[in-house]
PDB file of N, CA, C and O in Angstrom:
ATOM      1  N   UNK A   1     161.246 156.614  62.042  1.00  0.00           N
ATOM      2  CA  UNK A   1     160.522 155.870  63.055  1.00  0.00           C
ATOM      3  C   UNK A   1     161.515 155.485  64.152  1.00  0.00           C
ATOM      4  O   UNK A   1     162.512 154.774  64.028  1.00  0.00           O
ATOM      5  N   UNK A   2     161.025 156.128  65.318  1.00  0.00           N
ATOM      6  CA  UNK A   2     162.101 155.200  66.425  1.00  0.00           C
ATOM      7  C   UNK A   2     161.689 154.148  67.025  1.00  0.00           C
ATOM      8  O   UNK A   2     160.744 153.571  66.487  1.00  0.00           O
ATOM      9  N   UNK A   3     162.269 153.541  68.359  1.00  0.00           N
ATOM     10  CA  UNK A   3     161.952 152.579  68.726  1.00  0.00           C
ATOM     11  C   UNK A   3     160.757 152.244  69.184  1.00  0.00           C
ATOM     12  O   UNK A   3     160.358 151.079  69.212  1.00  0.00           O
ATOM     13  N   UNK A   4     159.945 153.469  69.667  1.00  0.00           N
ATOM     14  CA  UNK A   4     159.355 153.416  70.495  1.00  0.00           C
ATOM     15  C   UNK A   4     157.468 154.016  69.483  1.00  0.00           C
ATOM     16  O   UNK A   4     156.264 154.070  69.736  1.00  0.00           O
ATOM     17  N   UNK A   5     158.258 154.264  68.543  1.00  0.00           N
ATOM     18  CA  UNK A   5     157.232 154.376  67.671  1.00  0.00           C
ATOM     19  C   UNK A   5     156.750 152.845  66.880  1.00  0.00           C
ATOM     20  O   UNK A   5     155.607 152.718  66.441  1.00  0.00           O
ATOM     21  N   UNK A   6     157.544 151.992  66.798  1.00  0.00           N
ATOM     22  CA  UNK A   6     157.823 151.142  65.955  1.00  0.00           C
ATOM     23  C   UNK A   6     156.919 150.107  67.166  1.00  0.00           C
ATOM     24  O   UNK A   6     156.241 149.270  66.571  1.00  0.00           O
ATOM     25  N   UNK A   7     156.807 150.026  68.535  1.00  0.00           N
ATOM     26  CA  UNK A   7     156.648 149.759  69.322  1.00  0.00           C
ATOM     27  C   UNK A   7     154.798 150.001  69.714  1.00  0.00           C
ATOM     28  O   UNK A   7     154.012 149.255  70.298  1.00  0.00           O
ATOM     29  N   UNK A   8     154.629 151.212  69.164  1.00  0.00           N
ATOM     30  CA  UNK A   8     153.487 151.190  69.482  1.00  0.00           C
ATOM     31  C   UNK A   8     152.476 151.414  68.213  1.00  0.00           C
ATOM     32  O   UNK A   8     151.333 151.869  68.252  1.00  0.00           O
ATOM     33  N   UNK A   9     153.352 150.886  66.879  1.00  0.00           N
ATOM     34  CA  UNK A   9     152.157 150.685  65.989  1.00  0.00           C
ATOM     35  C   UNK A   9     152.413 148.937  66.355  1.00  0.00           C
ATOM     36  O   UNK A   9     151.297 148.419  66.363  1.00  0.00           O
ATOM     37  N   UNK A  10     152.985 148.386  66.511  1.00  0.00           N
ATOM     38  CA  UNK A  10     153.250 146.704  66.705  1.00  0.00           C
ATOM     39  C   UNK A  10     151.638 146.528  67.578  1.00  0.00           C
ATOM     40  O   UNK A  10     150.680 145.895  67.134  1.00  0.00           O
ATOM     41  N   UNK A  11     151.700 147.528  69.353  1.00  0.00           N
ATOM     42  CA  UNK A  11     150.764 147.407  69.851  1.00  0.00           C
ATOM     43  C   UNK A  11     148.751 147.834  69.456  1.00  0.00           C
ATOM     44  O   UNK A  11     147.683 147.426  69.914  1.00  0.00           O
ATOM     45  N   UNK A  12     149.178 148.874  68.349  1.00  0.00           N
ATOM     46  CA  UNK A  12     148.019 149.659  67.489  1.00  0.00           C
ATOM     47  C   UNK A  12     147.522 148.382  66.695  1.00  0.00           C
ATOM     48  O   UNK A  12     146.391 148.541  66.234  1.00  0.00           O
ATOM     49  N   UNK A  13     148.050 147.259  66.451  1.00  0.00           N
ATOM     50  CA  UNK A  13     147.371 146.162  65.653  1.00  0.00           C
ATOM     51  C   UNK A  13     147.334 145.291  66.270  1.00  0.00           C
ATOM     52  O   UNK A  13     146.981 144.209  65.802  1.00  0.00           O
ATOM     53  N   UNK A  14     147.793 145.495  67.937  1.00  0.00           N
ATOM     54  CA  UNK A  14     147.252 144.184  68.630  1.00  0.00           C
ATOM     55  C   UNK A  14     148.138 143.234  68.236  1.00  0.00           C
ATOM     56  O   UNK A  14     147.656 142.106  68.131  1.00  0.00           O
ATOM     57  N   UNK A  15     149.922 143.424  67.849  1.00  0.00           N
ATOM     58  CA  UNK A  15     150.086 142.363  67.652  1.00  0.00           C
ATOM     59  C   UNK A  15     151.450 141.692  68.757  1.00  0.00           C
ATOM     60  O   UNK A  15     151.861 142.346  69.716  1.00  0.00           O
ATOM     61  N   UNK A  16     151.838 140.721  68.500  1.00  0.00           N
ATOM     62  CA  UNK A  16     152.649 140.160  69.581  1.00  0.00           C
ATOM     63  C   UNK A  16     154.166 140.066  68.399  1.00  0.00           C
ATOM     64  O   UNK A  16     154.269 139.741  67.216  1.00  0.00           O
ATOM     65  N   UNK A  17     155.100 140.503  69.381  1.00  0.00           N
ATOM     66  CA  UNK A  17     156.329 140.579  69.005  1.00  0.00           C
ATOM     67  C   UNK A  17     156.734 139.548  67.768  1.00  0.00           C
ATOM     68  O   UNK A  17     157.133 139.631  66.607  1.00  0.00           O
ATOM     69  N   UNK A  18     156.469 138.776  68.499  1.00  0.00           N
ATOM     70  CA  UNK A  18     156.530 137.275  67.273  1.00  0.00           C
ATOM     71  C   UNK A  18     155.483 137.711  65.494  1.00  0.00           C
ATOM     72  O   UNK A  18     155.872 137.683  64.327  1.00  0.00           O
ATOM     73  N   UNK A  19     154.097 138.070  66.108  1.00  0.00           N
ATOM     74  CA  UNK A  19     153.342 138.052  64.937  1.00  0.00           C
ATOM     75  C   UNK A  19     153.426 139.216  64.133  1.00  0.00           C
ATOM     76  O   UNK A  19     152.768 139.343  63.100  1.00  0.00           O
ATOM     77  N   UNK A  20     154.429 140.307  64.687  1.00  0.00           N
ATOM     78  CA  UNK A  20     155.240 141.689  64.140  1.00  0.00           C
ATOM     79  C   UNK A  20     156.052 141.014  63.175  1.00  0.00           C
ATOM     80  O   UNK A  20     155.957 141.245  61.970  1.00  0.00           O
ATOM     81  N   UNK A  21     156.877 140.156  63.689  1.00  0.00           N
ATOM     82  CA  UNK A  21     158.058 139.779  62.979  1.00  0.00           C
ATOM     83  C   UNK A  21     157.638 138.724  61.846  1.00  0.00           C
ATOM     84  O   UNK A  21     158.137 138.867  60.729  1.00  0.00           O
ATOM     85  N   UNK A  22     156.748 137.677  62.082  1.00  0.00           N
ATOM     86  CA  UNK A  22     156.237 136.692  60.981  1.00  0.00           C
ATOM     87  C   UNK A  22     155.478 138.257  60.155  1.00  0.00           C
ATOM     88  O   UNK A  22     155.672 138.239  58.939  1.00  0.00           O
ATOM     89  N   UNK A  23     154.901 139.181  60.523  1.00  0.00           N
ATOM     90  CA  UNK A  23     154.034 139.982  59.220  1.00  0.00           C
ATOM     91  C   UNK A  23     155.340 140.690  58.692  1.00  0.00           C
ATOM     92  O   UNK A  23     154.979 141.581  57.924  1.00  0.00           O
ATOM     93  N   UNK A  24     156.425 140.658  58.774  1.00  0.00           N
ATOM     94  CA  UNK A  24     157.252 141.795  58.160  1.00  0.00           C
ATOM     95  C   UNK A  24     158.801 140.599  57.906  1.00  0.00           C
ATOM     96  O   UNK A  24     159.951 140.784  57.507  1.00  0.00           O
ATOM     97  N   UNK A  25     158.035 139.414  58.381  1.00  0.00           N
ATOM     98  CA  UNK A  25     159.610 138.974  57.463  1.00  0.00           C
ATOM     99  C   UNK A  25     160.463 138.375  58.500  1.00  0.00           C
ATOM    100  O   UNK A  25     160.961 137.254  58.398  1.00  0.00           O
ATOM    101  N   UNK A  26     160.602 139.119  59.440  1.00  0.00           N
ATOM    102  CA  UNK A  26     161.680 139.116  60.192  1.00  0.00           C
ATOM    103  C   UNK A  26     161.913 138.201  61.334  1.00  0.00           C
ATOM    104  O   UNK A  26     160.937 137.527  61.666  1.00  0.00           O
ATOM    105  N   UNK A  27     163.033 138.041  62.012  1.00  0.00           N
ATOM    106  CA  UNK A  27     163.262 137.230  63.297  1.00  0.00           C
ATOM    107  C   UNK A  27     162.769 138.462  64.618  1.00  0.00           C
ATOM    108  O   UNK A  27     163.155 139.620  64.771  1.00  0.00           O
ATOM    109  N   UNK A  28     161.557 137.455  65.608  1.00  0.00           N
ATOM    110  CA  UNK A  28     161.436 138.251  66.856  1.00  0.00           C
ATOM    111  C   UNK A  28     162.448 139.165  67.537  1.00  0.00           C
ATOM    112  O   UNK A  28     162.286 140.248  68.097  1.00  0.00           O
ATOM    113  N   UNK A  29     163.664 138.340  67.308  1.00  0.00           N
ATOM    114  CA  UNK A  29     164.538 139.165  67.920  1.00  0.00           C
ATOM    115  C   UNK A  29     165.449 140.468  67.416  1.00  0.00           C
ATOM    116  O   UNK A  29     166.331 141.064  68.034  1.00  0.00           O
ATOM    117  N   UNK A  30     164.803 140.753  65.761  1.00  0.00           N
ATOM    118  CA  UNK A  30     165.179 141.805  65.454  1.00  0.00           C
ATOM    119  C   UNK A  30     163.626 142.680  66.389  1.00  0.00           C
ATOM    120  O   UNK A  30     163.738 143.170  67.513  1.00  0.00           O
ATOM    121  N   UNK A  31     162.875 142.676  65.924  1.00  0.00           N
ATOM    122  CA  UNK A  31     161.709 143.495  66.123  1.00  0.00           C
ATOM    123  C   UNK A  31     162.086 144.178  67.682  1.00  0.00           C
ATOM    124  O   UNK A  31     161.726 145.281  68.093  1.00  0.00           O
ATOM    125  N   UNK A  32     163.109 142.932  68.556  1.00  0.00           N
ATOM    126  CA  UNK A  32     163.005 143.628  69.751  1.00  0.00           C
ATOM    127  C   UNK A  32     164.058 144.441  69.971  1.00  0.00           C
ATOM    128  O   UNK A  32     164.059 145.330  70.822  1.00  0.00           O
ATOM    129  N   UNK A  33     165.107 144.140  69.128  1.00  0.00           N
ATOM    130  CA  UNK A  33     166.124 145.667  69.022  1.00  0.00           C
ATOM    131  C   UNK A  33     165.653 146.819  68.330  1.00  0.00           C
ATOM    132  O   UNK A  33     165.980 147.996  68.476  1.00  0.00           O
ATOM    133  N   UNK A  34     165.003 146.404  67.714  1.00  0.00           N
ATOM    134  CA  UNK A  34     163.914 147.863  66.791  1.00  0.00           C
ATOM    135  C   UNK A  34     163.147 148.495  67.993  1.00  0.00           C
ATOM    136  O   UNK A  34     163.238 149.707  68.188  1.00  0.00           O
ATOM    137  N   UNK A  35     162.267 147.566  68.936  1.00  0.00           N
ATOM    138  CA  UNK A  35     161.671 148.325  69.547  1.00  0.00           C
ATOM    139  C   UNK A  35     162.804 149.144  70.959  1.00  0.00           C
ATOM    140  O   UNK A  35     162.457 150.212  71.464  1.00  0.00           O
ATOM    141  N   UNK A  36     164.031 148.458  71.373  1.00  0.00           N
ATOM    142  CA  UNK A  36     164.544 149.194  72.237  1.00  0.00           C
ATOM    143  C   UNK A  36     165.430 150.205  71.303  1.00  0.00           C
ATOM    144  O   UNK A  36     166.002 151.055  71.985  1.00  0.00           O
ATOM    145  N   UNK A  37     165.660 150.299  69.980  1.00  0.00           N
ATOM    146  CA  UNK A  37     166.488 150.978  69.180  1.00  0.00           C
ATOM    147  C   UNK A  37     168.544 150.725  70.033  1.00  0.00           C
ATOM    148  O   UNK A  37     169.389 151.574  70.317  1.00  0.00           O
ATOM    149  N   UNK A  38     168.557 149.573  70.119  1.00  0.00           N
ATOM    150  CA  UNK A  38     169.742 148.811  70.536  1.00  0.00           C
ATOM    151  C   UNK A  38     170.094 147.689  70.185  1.00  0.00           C
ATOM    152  O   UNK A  38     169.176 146.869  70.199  1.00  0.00           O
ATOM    153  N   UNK A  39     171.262 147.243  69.809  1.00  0.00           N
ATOM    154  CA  UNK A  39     171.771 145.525  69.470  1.00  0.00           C
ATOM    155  C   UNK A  39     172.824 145.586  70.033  1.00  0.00           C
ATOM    156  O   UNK A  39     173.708 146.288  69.540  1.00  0.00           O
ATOM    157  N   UNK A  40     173.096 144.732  71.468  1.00  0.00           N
ATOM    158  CA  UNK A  40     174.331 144.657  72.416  1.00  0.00           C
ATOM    159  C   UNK A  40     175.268 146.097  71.962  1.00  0.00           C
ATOM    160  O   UNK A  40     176.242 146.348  71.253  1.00  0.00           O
ATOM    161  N   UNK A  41     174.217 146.908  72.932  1.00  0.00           N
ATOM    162  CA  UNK A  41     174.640 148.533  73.146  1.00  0.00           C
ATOM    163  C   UNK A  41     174.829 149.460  71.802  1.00  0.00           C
ATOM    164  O   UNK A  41     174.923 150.688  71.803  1.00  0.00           O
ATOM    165  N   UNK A  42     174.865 148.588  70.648  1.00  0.00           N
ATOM    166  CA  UNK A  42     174.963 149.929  69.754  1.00  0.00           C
ATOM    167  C   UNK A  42     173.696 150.577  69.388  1.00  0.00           C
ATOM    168  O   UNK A  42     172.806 149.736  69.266  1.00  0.00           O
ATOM    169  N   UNK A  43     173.442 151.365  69.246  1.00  0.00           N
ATOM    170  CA  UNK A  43     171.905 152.206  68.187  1.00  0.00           C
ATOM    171  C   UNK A  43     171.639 151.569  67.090  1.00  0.00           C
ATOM    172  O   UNK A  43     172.527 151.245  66.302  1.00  0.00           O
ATOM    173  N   UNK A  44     170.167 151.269  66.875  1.00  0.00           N
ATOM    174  CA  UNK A  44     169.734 150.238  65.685  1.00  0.00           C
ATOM    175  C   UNK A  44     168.870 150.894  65.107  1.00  0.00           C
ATOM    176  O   UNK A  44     167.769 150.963  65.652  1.00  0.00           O
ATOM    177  N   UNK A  45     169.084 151.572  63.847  1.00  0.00           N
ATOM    178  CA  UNK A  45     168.124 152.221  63.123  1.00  0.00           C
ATOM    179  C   UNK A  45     167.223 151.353  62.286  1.00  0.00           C
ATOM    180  O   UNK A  45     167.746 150.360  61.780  1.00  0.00           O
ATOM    181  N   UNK A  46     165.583 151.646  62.003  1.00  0.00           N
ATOM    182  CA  UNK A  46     164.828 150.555  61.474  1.00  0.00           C
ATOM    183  C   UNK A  46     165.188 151.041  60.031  1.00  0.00           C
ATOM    184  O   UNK A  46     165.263 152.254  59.841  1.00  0.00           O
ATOM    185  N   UNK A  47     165.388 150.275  59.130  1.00  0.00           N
ATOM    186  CA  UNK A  47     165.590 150.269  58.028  1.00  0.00           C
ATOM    187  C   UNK A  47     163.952 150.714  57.036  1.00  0.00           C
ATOM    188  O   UNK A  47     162.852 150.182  57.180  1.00  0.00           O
ATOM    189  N   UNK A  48     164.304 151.742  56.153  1.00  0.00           N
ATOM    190  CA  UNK A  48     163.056 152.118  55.346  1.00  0.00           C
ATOM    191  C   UNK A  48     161.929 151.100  54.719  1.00  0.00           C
ATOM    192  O   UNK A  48     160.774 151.413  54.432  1.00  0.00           O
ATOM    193  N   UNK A  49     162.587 149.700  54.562  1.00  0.00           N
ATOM    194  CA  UNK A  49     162.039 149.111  53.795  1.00  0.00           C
ATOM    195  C   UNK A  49     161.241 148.752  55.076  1.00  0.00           C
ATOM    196  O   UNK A  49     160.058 148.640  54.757  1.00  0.00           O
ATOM    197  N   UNK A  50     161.415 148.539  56.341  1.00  0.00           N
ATOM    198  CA  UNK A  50     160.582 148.070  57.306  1.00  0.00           C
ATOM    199  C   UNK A  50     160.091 149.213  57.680  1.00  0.00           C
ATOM    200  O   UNK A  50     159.848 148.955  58.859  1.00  0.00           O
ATOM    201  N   UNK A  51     159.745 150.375  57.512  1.00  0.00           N
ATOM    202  CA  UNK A  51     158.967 151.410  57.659  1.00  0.00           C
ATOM    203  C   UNK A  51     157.797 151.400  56.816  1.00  0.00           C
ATOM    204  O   UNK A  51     156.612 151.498  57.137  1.00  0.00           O
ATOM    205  N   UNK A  52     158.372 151.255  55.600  1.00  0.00           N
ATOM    206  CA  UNK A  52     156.951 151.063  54.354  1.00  0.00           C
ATOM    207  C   UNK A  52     156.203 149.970  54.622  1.00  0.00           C
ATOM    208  O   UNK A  52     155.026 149.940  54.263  1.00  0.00           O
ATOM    209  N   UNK A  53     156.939 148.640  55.469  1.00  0.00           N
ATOM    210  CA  UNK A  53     156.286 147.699  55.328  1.00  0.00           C
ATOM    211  C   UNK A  53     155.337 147.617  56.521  1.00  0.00           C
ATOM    212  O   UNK A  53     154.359 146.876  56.621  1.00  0.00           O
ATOM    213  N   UNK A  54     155.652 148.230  57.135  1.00  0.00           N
ATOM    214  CA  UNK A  54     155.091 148.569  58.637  1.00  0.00           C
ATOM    215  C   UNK A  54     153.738 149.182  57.944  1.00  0.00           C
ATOM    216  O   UNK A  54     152.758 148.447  57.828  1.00  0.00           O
ATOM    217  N   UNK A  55     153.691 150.731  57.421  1.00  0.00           N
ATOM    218  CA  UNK A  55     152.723 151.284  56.912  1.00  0.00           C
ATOM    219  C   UNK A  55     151.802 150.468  55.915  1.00  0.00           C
ATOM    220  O   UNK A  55     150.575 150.541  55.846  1.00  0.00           O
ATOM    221  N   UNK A  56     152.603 149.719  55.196  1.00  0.00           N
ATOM    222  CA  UNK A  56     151.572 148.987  53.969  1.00  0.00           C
ATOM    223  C   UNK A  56     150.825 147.898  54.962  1.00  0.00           C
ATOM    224  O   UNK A  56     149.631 147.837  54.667  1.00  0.00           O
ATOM    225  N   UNK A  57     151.158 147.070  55.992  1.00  0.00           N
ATOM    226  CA  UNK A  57     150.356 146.564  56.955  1.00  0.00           C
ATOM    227  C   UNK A  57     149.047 147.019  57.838  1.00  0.00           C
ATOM    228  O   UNK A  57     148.070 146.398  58.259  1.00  0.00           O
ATOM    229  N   UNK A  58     149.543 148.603  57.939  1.00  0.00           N
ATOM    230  CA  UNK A  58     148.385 149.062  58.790  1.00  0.00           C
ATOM    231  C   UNK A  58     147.635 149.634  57.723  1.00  0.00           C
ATOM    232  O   UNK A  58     147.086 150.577  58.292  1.00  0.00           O
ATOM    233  N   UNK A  59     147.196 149.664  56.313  1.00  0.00           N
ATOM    234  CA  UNK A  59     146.846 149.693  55.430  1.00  0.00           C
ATOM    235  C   UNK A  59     145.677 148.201  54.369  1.00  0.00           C
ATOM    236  O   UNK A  59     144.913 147.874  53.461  1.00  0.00           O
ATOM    237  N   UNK A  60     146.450 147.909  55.493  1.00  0.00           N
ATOM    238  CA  UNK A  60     145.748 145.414  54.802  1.00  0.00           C
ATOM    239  C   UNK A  60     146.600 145.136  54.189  1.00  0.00           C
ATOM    240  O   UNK A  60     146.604 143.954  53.846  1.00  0.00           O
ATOM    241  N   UNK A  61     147.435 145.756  53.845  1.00  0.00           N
ATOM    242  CA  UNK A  61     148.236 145.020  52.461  1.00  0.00           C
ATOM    243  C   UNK A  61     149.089 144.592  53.345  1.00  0.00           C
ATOM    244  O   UNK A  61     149.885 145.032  54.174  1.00  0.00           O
ATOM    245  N   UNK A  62     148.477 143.069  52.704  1.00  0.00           N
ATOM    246  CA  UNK A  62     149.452 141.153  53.247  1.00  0.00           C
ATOM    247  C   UNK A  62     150.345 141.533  52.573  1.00  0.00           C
ATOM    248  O   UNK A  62     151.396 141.806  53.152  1.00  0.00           O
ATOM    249  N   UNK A  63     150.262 141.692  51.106  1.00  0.00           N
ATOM    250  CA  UNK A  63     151.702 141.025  50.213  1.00  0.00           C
ATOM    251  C   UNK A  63     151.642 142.272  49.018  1.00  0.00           C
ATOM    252  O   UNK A  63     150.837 143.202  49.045  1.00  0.00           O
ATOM    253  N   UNK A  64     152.384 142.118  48.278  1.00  0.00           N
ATOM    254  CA  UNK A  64     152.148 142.981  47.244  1.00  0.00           C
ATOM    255  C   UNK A  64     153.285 141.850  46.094  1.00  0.00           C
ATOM    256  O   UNK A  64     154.267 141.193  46.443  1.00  0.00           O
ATOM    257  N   UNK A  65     152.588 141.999  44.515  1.00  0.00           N
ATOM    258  CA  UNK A  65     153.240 141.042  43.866  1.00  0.00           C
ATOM    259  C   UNK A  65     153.164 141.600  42.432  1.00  0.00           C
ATOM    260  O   UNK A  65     153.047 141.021  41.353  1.00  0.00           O
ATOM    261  N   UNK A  66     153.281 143.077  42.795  1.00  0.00           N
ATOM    262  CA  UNK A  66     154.030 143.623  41.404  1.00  0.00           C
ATOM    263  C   UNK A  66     153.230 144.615  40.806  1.00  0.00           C
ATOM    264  O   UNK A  66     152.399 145.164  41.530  1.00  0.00           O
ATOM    265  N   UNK A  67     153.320 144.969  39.565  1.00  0.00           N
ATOM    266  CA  UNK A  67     152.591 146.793  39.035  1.00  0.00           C
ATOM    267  C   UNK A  67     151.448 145.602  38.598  1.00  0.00           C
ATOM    268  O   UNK A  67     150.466 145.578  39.339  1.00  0.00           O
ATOM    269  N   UNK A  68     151.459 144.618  37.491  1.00  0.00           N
ATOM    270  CA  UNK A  68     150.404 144.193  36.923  1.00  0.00           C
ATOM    271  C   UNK A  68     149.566 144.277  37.657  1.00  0.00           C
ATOM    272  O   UNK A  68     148.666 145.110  37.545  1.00  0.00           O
ATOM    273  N   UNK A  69     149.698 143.016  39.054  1.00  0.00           N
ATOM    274  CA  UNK A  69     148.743 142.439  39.982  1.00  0.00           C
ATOM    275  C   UNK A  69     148.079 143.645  40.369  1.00  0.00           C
ATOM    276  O   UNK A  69     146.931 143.804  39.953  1.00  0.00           O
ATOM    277  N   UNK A  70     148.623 144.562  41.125  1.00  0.00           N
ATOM    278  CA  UNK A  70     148.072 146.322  40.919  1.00  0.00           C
ATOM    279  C   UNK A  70     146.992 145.914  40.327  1.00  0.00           C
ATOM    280  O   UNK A  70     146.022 145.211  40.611  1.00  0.00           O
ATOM    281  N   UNK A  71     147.523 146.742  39.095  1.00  0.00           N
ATOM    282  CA  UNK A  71     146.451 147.009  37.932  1.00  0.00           C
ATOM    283  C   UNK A  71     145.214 146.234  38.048  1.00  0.00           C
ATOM    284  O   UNK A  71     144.123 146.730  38.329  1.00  0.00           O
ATOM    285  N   UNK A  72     145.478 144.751  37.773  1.00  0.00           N
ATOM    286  CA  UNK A  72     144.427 143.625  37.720  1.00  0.00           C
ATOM    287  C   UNK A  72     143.374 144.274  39.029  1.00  0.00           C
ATOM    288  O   UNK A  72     142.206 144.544  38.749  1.00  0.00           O
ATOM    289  N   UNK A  73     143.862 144.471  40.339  1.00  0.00           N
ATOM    290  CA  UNK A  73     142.988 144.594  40.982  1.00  0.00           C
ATOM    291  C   UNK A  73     142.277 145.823  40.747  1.00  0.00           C
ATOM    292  O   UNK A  73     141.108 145.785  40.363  1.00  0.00           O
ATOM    293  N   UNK A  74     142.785 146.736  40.912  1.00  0.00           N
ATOM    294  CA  UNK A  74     142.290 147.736  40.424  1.00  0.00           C
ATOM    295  C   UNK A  74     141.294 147.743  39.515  1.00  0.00           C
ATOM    296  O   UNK A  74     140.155 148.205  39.564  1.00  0.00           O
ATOM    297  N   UNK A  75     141.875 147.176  38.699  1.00  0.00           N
ATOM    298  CA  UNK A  75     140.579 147.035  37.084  1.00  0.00           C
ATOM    299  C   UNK A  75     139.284 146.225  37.953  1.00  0.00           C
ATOM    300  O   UNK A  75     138.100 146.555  38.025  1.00  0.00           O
ATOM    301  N   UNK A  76     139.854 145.283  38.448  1.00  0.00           N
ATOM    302  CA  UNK A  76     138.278 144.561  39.238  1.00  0.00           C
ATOM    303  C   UNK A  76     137.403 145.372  40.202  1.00  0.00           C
ATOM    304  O   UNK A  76     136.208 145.122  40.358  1.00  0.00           O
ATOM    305  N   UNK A  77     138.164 146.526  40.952  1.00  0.00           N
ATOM    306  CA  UNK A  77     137.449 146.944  41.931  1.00  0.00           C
ATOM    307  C   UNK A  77     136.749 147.952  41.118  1.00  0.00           C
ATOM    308  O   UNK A  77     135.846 148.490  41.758  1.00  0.00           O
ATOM    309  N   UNK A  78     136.856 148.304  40.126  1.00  0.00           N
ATOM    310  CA  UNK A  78     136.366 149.507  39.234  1.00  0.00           C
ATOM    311  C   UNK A  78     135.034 148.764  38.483  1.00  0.00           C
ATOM    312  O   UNK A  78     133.983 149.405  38.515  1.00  0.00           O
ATOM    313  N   UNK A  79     135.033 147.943  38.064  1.00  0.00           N
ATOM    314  CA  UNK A  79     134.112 146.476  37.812  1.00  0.00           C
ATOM    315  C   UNK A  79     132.871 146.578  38.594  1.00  0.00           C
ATOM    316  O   UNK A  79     131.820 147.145  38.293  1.00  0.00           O
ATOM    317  N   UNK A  80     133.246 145.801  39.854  1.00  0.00           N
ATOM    318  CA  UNK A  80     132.501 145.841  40.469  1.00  0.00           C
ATOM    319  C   UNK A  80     131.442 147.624  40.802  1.00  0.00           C
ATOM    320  O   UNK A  80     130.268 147.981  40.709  1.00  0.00           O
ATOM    321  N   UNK A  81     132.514 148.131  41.123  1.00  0.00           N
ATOM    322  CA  UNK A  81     131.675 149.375  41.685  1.00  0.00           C
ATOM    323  C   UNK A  81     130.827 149.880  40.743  1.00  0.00           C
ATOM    324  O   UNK A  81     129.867 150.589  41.043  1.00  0.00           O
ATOM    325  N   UNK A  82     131.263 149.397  39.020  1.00  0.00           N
ATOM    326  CA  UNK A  82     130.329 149.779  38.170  1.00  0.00           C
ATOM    327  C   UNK A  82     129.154 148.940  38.073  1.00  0.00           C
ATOM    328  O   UNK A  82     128.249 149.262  37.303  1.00  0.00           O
ATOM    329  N   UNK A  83     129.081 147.897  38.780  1.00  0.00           N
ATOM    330  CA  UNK A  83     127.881 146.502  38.815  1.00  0.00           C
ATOM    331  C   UNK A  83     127.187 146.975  40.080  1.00  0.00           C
ATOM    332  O   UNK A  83     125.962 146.869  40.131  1.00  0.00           O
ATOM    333  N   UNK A  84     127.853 147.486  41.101  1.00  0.00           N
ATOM    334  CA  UNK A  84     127.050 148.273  41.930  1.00  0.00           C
ATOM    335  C   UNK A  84     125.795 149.489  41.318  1.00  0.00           C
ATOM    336  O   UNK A  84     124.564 149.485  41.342  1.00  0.00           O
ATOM    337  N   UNK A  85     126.497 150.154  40.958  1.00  0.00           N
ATOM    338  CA  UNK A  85     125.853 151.165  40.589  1.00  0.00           C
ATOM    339  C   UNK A  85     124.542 151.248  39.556  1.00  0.00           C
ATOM    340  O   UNK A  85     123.442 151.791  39.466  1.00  0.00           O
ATOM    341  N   UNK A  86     125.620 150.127  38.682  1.00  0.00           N
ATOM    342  CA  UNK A  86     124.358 149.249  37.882  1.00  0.00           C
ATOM    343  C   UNK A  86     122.819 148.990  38.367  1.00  0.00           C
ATOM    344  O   UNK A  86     121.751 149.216  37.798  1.00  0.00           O
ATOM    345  N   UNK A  87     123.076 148.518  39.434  1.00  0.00           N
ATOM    346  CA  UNK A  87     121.869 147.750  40.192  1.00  0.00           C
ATOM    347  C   UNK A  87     120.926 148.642  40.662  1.00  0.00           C
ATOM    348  O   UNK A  87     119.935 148.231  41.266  1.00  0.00           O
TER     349      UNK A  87
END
């Protein structure tokens, strides 16, 4: 992801530099060397873990809190769709 990619999924969710950085963790003022891919002139590569987290956002996923929690949901959404079908 470069800068400028990183830049225009921020804008693809409508979000503001600040509310990039509160959804992924981070200080505004990283997000804005990510988006120029610079920190006082050197090249700033976005780190993978803020790539996945980028993607798991434009996806809904707020948080993620482990394999169980997974599962648990999973098992519920399978639940339901069988109470759907039920009906």
């Amino acid at each position: 992801m470069k800068g400028h990619e990183f830049k225009r999924w921020r804008k693809s969710l409508d979000l503001s530099q600040k509310a990039a950085a509160d959804a992924l963790g981070l200080k505004r003022r990283v997000v804005q060397y990510y988006e120029t891919g610079k920190r006082d002139g050197d090249p700033v590569k976005i780190p993978r873990f803020v790539r996945l987290a980028c993607y798991a956002i434009m996806q809904g996923i707020k948080d993620y809190h482990g394999p169980e929690a997974e599962r648990r949901r999973k098992r519920k959404a399978a639940a339901e769709e069988q109470a759907r079908e039920a009906s």
